[in-house]
C-alpha positions in Angstrom: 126.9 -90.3 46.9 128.8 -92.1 44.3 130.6 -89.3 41.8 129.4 -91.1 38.4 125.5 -90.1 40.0 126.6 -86.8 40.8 128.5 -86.2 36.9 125.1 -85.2 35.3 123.9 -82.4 38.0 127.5 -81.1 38.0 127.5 -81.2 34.4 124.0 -79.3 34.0 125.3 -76.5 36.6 128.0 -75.6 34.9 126.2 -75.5 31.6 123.6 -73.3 33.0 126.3 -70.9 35.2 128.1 -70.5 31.2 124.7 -69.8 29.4 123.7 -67.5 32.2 127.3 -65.3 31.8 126.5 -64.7 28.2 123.9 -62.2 29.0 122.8 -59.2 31.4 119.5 -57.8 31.9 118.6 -54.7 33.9 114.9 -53.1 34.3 112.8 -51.1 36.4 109.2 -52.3 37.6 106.7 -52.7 34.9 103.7 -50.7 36.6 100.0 -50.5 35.0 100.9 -50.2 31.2 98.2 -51.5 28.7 99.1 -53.3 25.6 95.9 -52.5 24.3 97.1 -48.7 24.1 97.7 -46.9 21.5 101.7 -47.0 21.0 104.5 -45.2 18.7 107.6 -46.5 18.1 111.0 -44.0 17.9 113.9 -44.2 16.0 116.5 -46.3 17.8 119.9 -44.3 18.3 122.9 -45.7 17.1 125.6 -45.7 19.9 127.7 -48.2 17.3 129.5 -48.0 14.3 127.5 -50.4 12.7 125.7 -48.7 9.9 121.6 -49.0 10.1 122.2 -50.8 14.0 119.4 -48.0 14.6 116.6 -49.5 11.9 117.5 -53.0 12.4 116.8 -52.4 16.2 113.3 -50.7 15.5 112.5 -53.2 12.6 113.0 -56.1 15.6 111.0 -54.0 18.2 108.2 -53.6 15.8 107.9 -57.0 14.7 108.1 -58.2 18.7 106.0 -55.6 20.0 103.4 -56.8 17.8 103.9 -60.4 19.0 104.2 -59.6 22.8 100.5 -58.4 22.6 100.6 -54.3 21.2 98.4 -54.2 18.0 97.7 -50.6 18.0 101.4 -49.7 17.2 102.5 -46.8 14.5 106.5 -46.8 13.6 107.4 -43.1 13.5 108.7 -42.9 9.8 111.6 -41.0 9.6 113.9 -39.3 6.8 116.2 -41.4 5.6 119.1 -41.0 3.6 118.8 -43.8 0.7 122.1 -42.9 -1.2 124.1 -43.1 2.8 125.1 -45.8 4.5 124.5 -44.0 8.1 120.8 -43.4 9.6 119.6 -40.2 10.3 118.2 -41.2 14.1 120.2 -39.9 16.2 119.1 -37.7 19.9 117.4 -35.2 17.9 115.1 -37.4 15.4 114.4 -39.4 18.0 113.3 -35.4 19.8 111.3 -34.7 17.0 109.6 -38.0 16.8 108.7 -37.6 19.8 107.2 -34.1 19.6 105.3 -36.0 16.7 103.9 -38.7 18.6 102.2 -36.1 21.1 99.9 -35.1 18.4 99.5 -39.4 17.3 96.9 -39.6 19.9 99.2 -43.0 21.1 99.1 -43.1 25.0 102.9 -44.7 24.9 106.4 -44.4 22.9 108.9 -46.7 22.7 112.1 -45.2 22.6 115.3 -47.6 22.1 119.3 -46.8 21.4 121.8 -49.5 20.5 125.1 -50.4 22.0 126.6 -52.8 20.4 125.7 -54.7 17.8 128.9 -56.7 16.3 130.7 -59.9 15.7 133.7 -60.1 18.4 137.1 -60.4 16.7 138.2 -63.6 17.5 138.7 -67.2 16.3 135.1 -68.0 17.4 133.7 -64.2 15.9 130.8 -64.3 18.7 127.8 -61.9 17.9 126.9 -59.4 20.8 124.0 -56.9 20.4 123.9 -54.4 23.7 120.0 -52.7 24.0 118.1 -49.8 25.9 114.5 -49.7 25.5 112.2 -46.9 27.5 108.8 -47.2 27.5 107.2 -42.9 27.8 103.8 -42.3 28.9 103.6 -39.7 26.0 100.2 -37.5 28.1 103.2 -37.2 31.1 106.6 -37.7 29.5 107.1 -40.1 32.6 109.2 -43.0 31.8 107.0 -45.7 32.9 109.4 -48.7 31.9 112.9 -48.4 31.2 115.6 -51.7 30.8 118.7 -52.7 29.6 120.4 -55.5 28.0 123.3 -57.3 26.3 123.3 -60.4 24.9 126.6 -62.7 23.0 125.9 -65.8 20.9 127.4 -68.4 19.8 129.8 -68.5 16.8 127.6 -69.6 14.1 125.0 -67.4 15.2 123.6 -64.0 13.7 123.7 -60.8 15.4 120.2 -60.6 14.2 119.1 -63.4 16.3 120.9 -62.3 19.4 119.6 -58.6 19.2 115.8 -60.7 18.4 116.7 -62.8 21.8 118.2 -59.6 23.4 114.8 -57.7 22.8 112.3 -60.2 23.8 113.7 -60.8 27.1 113.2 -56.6 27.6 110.2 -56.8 26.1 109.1 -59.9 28.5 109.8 -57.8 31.3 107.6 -54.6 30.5 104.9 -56.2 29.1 102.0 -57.6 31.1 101.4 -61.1 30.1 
């Protein structure tokens, strides 16, 4: 086969083979969870030094949960701080959240912690968001969906939109469709 026909497939491989570096994604099975549930949302842990990662994370989460199908869905309003630049979720809010949502009559809790969330020093200044999300059969305390993710963009994108990317591609993978 003449090189000039083979260009465009060579071409598209190695597009796809760079698109598909700039992003990881590990879950466990999704097994029998209902959308239709009643679900709570925890405060997301900040693992960064990004101030508010945490809220951002659960504002995302919220808003796609709600588009991926979970209507019945209460955010776990927590302290805050106004006058700080730092959240207040951190391992034991989330605890306490937690210990609130057994009394929420929700079925599920979605539990989340951020690992990245930045612009990469550079010339180029890439966003990257890194995500956990664990989906807790609250009756149990069994983790009945757990995953992982990272995620960079390009240049001129925000990390918003990466971490948004970064959490419907977990969220695609627990969710029934």
């Amino acid at each position: 086969m003449n090189i000039k026909k083979r260009l465009p497939l060579i071409t598209l491989l190695m597009g796809l083979t760079v698109l598909n570096g700039c992003s990881t994604l590990n879950t466990t099975k999704s097994v029998g969870i209902d959308k239709n549930a009643a679900w709570v949302l925890l405060p997301a842990i900040n693992n960064t030094e990004t101030p508010q990662a945490g809220a951002r994370l659960d504002s995302i989460t919220a808003n796609l949960l709600r588009v991926n199908g979970v209507t019945n869905l209460t955010v776990y309003n927590a302290n805050t701080n106004s006058e700080g630049l730092f959240e207040l979720a951190d391992r034991r809010t989330q605890e306490t959240a937690l210990t609130w949502a057994k009394t929420s009559g929700a079925k599920y809790a979605v539990a989340g912690s951020v690992d990245e969330w930045r612009y990469k020093v550079g010339l180029d200044g890439e966003p990257a968001a890194g995500i956990t999300l664990t989906v807790i059969e609250i009756g149990t305390g069994q983790v009945v969906w757990s995953g992982s993710a990272a995620r960079t963009g390009w240049s001129r994108e925000a990390v918003s939109a990466v971490a948004q990317k970064t959490v419907n591609s977990l969220l695609n993978s627990a969710l029934p469709h």
